[in-house]
C-alpha positions as CSV (number, residue, x, y, z in Angstrom):
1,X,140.0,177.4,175.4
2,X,138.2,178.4,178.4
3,X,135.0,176.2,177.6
4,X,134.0,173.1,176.1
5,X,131.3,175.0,174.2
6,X,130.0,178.1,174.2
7,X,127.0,180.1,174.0
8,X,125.4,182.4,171.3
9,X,126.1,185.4,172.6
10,X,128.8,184.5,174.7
11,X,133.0,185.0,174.9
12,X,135.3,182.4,174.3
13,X,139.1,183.0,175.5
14,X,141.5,180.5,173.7
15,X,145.3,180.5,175.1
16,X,148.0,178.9,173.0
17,X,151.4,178.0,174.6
18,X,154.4,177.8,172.8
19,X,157.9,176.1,174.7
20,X,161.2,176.1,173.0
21,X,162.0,172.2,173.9
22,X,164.9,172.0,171.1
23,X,168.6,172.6,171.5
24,X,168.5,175.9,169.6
25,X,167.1,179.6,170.1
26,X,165.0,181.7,168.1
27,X,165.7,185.4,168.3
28,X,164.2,188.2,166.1
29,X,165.2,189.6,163.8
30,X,167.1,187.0,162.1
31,X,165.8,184.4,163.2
32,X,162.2,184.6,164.7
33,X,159.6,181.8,166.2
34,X,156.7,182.0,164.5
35,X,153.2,180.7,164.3
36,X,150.0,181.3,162.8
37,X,146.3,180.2,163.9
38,X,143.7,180.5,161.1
39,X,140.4,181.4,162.5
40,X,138.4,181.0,158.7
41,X,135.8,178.9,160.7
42,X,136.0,180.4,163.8
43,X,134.9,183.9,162.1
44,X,131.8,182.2,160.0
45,X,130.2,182.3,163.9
46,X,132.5,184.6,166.1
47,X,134.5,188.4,165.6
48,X,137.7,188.6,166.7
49,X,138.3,190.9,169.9
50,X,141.4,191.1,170.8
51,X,144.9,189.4,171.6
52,X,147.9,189.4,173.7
53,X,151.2,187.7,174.5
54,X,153.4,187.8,177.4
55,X,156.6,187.9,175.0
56,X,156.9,189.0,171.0
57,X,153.8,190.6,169.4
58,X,150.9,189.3,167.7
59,X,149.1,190.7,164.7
60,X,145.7,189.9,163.4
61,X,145.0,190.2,159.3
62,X,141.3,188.6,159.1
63,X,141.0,185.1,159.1
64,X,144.9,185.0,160.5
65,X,146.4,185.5,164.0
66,X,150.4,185.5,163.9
67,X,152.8,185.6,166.5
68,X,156.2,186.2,166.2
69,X,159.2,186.6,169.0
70,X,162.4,185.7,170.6
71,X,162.1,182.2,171.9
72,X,165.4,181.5,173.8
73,X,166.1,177.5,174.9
74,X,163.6,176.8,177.4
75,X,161.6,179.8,176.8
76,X,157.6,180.1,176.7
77,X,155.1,182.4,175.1
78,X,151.6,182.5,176.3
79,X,149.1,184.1,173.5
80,X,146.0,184.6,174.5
81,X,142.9,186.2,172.6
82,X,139.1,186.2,172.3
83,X,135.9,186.2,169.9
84,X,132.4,186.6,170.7
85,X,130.2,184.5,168.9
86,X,127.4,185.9,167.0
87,X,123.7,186.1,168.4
88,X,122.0,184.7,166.7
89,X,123.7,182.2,164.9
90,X,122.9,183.1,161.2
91,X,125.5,181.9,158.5
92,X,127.7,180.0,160.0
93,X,127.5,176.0,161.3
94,X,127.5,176.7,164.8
95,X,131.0,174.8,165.3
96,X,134.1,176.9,166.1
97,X,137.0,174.6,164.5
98,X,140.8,176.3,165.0
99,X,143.9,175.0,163.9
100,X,147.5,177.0,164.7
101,X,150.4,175.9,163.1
102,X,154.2,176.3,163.9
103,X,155.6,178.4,160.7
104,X,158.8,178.9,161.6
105,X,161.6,178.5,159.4
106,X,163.2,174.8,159.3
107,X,160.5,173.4,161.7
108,X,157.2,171.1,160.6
109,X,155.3,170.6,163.9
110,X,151.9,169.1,163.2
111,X,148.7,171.7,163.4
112,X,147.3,172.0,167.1
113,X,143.1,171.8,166.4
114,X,140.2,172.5,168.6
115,X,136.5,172.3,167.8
116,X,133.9,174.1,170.2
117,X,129.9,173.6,169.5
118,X,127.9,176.8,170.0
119,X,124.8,176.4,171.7
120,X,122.0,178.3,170.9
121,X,118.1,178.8,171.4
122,X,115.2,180.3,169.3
123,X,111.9,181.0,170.7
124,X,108.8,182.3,168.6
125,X,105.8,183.0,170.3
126,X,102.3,183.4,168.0
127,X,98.6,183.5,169.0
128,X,95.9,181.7,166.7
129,X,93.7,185.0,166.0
130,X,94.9,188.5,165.2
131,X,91.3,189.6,167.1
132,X,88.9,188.2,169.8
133,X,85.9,189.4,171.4
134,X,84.3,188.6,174.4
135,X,84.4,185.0,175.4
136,X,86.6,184.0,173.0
137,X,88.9,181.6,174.1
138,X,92.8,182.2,172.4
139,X,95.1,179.8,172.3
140,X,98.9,181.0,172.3
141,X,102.1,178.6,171.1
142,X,105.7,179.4,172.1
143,X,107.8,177.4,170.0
144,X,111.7,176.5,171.7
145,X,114.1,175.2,169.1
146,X,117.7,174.2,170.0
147,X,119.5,175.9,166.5
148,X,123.2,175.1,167.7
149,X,125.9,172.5,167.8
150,X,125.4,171.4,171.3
151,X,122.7,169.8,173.8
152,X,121.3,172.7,176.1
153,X,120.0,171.5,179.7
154,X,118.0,173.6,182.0
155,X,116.7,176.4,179.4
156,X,114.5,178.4,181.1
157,X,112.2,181.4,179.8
158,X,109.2,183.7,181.2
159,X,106.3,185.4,179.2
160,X,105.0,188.4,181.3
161,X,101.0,188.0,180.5
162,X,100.5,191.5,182.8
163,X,99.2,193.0,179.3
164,X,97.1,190.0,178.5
165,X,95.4,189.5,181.9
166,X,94.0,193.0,182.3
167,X,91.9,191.8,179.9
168,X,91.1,188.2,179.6
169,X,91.6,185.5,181.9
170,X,93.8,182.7,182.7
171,X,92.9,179.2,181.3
172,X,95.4,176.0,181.1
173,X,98.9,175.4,179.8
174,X,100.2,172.2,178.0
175,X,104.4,171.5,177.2
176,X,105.0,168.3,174.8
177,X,108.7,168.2,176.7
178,X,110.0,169.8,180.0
179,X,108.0,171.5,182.7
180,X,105.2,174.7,182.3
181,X,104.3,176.5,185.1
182,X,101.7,179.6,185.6
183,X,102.2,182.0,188.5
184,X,99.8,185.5,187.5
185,X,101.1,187.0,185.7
186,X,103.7,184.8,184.8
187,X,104.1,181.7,182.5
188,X,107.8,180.4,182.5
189,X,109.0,177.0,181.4
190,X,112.1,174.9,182.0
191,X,113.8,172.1,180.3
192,X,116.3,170.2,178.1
193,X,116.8,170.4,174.3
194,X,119.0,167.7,171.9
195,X,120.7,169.4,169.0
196,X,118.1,169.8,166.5
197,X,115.4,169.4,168.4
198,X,112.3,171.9,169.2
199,X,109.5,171.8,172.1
200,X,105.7,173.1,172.3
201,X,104.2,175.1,174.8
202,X,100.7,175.9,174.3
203,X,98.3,177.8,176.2
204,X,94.9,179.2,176.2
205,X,93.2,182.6,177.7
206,X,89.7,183.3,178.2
207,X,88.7,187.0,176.9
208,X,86.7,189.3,179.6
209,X,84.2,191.4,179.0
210,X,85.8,194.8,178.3
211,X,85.9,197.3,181.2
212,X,85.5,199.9,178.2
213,X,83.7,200.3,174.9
214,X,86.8,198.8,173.5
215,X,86.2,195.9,170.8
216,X,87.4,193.9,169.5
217,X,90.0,192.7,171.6
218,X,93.7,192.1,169.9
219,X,96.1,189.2,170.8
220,X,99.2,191.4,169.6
């Protein structure tokens, strides 16, 4: 694997090497090395994309990746291939466990396993009125939750208020975790997130008088 996790969203190459230390050869088609790498809970969060090998061929039949070849004494195959995990994470457990195994004929090498955690982030936004009118102050909550396998640091996110400010006017900001800042028109916030866990920013807006016979006012 290229990574020690990955994000939603994101690729993830995985490279599996394959040296001939014995005393005898393998050569097709009598006598072909062979192994297979089931991807069952790889694919509950990821699609396959592709594969290659420097030597033999490789074939993919969903959940299964097999390579077979000539393997002379000595010899080494390099397989490569790569998912892309799904965004947003929605059915699977936001783990990408692999196991390859070494089928071939006469030889009982234990499976090779990897686990990756996804990361992942959701963010909701919602204001506490569908309508306001003059003076009315609205309060807005943006809601950060860490849905993956895997602690995120430094998450980072702007709201563009351009189409809220034209008509109402900045008040205050509160975070319960990592760090809010407000630069017109822009809100962004910054911070870390444990597996599991979620963070509050809330926010308020004071509505202007309206430049046109326009009312009420609506927070969507």
């Amino acid at each position: 694997m290229d990574q020690s996790q990955v994000s939603a969203g994101g690729t993830l190459t995985y490279t599996i090497t394959i040296t001939n230390t014995g005393q005898v050869g393998f050569a097709a088609p009598a006598n072909p090395a062979h192994i297979s790498d089931n991807l069952t809970d790889v694919l509950d969060d990821a699609r396959f994309d592709s594969a290659t090998a420097d030597r033999g061929r490789t074939t993919f039949t969903s959940p299964t990746l097999v390579w077979t070849g000539d393997l002379p004494i000595g010899a080494t195959a390099t397989i490569t291939y790569t998912v892309t995990v799904d965004n947003p994470i929605t059915d699977g457990d936001a783990m990408l466990d692999n196991s390859v195994t070494n089928t071939t004929p006469g030889l009982s090498d234990p499976p090779v396993e990897t686990s990756t955690p996804v990361s992942a982030v959701d963010i909701t936004k919602s204001a506490d009125v569908e309508r306001a009118v003059e003076g009315d102050v609205v309060t807005y909550q943006v809601v950060v939750t860490n849905t993956g396998n895997a602690a995120v640091q430094d998450i980072d996110f702007t709201d563009d208020l351009s189409d809220v400010l034209d008509d109402a006017t900045w008040a205050d900001v509160a975070t319960s975790t990592g760090t809010a800042t407000f630069t017109t028109p822009f809100l962004s916030w910054t911070g870390d997130l444990a597996i599991g866990k979620s963070t509050t920013i809330t926010y308020r807006v004071v509505v202007n008088v309206p430049d046109r016979e326009t009312s009420p006012w609506t927070t969507s």
